[in-house]
Structures are given as C-alpha cells and as structure tokens.
VOBA-1610 file (N, C-alpha, C; in pm, whole numbers, padded with zeros to 5 digits, always signed):
BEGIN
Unk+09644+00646+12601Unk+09519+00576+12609Unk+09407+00678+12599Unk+09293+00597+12522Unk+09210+00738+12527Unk+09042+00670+12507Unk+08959+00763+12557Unk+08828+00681+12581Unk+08729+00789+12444Unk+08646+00682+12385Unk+08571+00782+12322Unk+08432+00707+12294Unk+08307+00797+12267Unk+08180+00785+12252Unk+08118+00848+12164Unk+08004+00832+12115Unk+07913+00952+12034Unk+07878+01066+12087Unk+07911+01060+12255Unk+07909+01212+12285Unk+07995+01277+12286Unk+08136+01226+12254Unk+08239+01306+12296Unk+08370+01182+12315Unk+08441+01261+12378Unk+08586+01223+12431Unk+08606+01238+12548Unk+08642+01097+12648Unk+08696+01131+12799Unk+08864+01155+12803Unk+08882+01099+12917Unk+09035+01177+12922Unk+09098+01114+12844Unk+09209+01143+12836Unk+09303+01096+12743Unk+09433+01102+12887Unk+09537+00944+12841Unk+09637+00966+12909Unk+09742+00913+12859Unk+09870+01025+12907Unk+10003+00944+12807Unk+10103+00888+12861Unk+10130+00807+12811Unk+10220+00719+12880Unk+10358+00701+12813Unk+10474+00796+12875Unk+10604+00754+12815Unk+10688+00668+12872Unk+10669+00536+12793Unk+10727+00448+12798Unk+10653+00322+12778Unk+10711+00146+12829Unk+10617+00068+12815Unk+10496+00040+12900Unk+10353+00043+12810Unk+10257+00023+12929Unk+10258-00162+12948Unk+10261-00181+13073Unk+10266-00288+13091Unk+10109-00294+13200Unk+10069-00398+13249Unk+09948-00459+13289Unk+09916-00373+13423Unk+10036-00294+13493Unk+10034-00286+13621Unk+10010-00141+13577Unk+10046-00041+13510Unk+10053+00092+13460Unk+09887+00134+13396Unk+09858+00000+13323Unk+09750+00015+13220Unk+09642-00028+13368Unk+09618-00088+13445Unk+09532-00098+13568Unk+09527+00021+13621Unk+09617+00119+13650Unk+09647+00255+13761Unk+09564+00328+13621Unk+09525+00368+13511Unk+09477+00435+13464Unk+09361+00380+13414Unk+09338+00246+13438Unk+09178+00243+13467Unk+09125+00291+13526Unk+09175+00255+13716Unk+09125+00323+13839Unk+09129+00484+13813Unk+09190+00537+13730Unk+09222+00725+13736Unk+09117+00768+13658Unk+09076+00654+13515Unk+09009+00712+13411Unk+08845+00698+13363Unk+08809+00558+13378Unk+08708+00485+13356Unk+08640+00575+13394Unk+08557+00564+13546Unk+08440+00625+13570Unk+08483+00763+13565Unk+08596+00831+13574Unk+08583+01002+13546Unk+08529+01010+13425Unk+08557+00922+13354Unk+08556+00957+13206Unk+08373+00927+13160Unk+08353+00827+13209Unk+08185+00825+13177Unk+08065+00899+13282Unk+08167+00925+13401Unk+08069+01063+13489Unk+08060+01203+13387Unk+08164+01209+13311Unk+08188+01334+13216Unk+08154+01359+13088Unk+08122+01252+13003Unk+08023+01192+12933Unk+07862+01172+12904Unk+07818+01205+13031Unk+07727+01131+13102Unk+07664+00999+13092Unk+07737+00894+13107Unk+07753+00788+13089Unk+07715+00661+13200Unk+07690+00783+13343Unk+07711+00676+13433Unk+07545+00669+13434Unk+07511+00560+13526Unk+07559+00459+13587Unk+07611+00344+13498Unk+07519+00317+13357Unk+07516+00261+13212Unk+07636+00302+13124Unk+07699+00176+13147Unk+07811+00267+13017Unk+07831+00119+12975Unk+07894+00073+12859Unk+07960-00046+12789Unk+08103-00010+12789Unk+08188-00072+12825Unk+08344-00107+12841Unk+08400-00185+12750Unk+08478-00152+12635Unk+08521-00221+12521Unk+08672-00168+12506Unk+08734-00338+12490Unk+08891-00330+12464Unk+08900-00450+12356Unk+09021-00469+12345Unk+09092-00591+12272Unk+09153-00679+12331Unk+09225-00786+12267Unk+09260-00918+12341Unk+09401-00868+12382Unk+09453-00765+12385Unk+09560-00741+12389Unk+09646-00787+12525Unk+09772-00818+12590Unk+09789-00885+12684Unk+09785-00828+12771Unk+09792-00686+12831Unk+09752-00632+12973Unk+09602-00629+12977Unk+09534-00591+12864Unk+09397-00627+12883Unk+09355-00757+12932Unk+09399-00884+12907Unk+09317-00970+12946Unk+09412-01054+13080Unk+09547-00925+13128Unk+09572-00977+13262Unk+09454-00999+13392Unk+09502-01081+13454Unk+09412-01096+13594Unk+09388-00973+13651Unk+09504-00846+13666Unk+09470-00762+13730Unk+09347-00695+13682Unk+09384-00705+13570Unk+09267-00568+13445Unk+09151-00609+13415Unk+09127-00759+13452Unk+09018-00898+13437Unk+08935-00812+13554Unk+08977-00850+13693Unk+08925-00843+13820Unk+08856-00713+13825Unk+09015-00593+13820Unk+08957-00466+13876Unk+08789-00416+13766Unk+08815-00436+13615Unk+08694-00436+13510Unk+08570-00524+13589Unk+08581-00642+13612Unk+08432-00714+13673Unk+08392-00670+13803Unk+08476-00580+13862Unk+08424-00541+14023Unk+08375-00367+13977Unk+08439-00306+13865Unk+08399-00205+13864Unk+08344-00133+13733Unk+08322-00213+13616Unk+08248-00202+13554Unk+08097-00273+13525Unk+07988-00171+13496Unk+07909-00254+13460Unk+07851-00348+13349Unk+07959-00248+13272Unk+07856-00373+13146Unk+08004-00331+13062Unk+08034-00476+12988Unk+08148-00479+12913Unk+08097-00546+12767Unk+08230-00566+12704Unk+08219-00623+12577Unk+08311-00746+12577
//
C-alpha cells in the first residue's frame, strides 16, 4: 500500500499475503496521519480510495469518518 501527493511520497507498506479489511484498517491507523504529518499535509489533507471491498468495509468506513478530515 502506498500513499502519494504532489509533494512527495508517504510510507509505503507491504503486505505478504492477503490484505483483507482487518489488516488494511491496522495500516490505516500506522499510516494515514504519519504519512500527511510528513508531507505536510496536516491538518488539511483529502483521503482518496476505490470501491474496493475492504475499503468500503464498516471497519475502514468508521475508523476514515472519525479520523479523517476530508475524503473523496
């Protein structure tokens, strides 16, 4: 998984094996805001994914609307 912007590139993380909804949540919480504090991105950042199915699990729904601010 990997985050990127016009300023740059945040972390990048790899995952061997299947990411499933519960794996892909634990590297939100690890990556998101490190990644746009490092960027300089915070407090303002836009959050953009796809319809893909751990993306639009409940877990990845919730933890994104409590801890992001602005999505797509």
């Amino acid at each position: 998984m990997r985050c990127m912007s016009a300023d740059g590139v945040g972390n990048m993380e790899y995952n061997h094996g299947i990411m499933n909804k519960t794996v892909y949540n634990k590297i939100l919480k690890k990556n998101v805001k490190q990644s746009a504090e490092k960027l300089g991105m915070l407090p303002l950042f836009i959050f953009q994914e796809d319809n893909d199915s751990k993306h639009i699990a409940e877990i990845s729904k919730l933890w994104i609307i409590w801890n992001v601010p602005h999505q797509l």
